[in-house]
C-alpha positions as CSV (number, residue, x, y, z in Angstrom):
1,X,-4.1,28.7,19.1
2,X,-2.6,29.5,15.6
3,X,0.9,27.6,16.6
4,X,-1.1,25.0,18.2
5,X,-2.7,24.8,14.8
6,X,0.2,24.8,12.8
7,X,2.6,22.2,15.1
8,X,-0.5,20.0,14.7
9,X,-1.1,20.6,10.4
10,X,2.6,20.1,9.7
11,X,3.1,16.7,11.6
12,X,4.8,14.0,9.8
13,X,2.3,11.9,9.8
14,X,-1.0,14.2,8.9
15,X,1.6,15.4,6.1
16,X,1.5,11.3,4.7
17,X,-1.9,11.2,5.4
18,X,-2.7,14.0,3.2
19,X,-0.5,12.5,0.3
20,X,-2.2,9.0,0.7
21,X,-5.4,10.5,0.3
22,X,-4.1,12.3,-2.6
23,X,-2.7,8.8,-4.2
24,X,-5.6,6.9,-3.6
25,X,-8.2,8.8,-5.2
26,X,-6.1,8.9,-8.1
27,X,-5.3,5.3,-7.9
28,X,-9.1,4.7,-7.9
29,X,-9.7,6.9,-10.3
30,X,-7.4,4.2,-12.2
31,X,-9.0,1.5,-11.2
32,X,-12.4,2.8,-11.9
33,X,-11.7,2.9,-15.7
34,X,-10.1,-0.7,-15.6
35,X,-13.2,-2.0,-14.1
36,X,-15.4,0.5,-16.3
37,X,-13.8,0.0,-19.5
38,X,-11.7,-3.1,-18.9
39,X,-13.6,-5.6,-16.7
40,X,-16.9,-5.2,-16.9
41,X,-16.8,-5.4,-20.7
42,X,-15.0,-8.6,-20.9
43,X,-17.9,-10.5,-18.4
44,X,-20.2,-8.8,-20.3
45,X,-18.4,-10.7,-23.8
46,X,-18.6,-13.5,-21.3
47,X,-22.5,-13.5,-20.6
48,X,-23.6,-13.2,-24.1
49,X,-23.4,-9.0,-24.7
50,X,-25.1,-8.3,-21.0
51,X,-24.2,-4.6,-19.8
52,X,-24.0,-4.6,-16.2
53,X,-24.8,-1.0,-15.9
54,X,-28.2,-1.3,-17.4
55,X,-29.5,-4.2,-15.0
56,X,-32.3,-3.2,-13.1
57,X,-35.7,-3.9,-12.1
58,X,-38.6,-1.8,-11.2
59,X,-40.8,-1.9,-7.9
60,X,-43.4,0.5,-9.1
61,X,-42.3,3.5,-10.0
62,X,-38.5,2.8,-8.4
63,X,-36.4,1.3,-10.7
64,X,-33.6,-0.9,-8.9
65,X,-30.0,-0.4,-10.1
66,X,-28.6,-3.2,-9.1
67,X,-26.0,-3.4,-12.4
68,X,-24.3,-0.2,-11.2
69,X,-24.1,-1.8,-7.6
70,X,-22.6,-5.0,-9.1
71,X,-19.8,-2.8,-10.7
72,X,-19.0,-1.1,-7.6
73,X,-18.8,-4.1,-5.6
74,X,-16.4,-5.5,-8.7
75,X,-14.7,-2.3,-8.6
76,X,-14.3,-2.3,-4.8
77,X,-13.0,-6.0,-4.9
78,X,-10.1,-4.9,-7.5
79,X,-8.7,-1.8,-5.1
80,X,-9.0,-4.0,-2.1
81,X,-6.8,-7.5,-4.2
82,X,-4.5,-4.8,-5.4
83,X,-3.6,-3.0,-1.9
84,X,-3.3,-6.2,-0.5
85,X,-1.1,-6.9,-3.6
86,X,0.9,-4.1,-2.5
87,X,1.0,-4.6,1.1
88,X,2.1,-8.0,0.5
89,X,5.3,-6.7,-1.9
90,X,6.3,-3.8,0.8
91,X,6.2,-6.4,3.6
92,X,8.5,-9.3,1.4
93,X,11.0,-6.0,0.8
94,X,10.5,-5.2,4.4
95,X,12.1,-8.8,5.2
96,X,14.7,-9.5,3.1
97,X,16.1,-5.7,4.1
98,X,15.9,-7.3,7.8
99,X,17.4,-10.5,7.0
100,X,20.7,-8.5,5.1
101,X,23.3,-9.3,7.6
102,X,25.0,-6.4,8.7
103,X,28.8,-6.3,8.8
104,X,30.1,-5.3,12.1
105,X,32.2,-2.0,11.6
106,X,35.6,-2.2,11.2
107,X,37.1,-1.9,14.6
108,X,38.9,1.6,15.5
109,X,42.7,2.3,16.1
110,X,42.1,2.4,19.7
111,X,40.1,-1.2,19.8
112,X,42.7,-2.5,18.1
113,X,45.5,-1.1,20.7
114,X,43.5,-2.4,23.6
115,X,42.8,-5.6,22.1
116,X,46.9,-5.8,21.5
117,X,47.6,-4.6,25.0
118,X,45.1,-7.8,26.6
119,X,46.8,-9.9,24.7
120,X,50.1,-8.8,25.9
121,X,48.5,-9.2,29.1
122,X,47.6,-12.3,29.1
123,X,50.8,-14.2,27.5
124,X,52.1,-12.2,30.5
125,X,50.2,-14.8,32.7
C-alpha cells in the first residue's frame, strides 16, 4: 500500500498540482491587497469617500454585509480577467512556437550516397 502511496504522491502531475495550489494562493494573496488597497479605494474616491467594506444594512438584529461581499465579488472578477489574461499570453506563445518552421535536418552521408547512386541510376536509363 505504502508504494502504491508513493507511485501515486510523486506523479508528475499531482507534483504541478501541488505547485499551482501553492502559486495561486500567493497570487491571490496579491490580488487581494490590489483590490483591498488599490481598487476599492479608488471607486470609493469615485463615489464621493464611500467605503465598500462598511456597507450594510440591518434586518433586526442581523446586520447584512453586503460591502465586504461587493469586494469579494470585485476581487474575484480581477483573479478571474487576469488568468484569463494569462491563459490568453501562454496560448499566443503556444502558436507562434507551432507556427516556427522547422528546418529539415541536414541529410546524412549515407542519404546523400544513395541519393547519388539513383541518380546514377537513372541517367543510366
Amino acid at each position: 500500500m505504502w508504494k502504491e502511496f508513493k507511485a501515486f504522491a510523486f506523479k508528475g502531475n499531482i507534483l504541478d498540482l501541488a505547485i499551482g495550489v501553492i502559486i495561486g494562493g500567493a497570487f491571490g494573496k496579491i490580488v487581494t491587497s490590489l483590490v483591498n488597497d488599490i481598487i476599492m479605494p479608488l471607486f470609493g474616491v469615485l463615489l464621493g469617500g464611500l467605503d465598500f467594506t462598511s456597507l450594510q444594512f440591518t434586518v433586526g438584529e442581523a446586520a447584512i454585509m453586503y460591502g465586504a461581499f461587493l469586494q469579494t465579488v470585485v476581487d474575484f472578477l480581477i483573479i478571474a480577467y487576469s488568468i484569463f489574461l494569462f491563459i490568453k499570453m501562454l496560448t499566443r506563445v503556444k502558436r507562434k512556437e507551432e507556427k516556427k518552421p522547422v528546418a529539415p535536418p541536414a541529410p546524412s552521408n549515407e542519404e546523400i550516397l544513395l541519393t547519388q547512386i539513383r541518380d546514377l541510376l537513372q541517367e543510366k536509363r
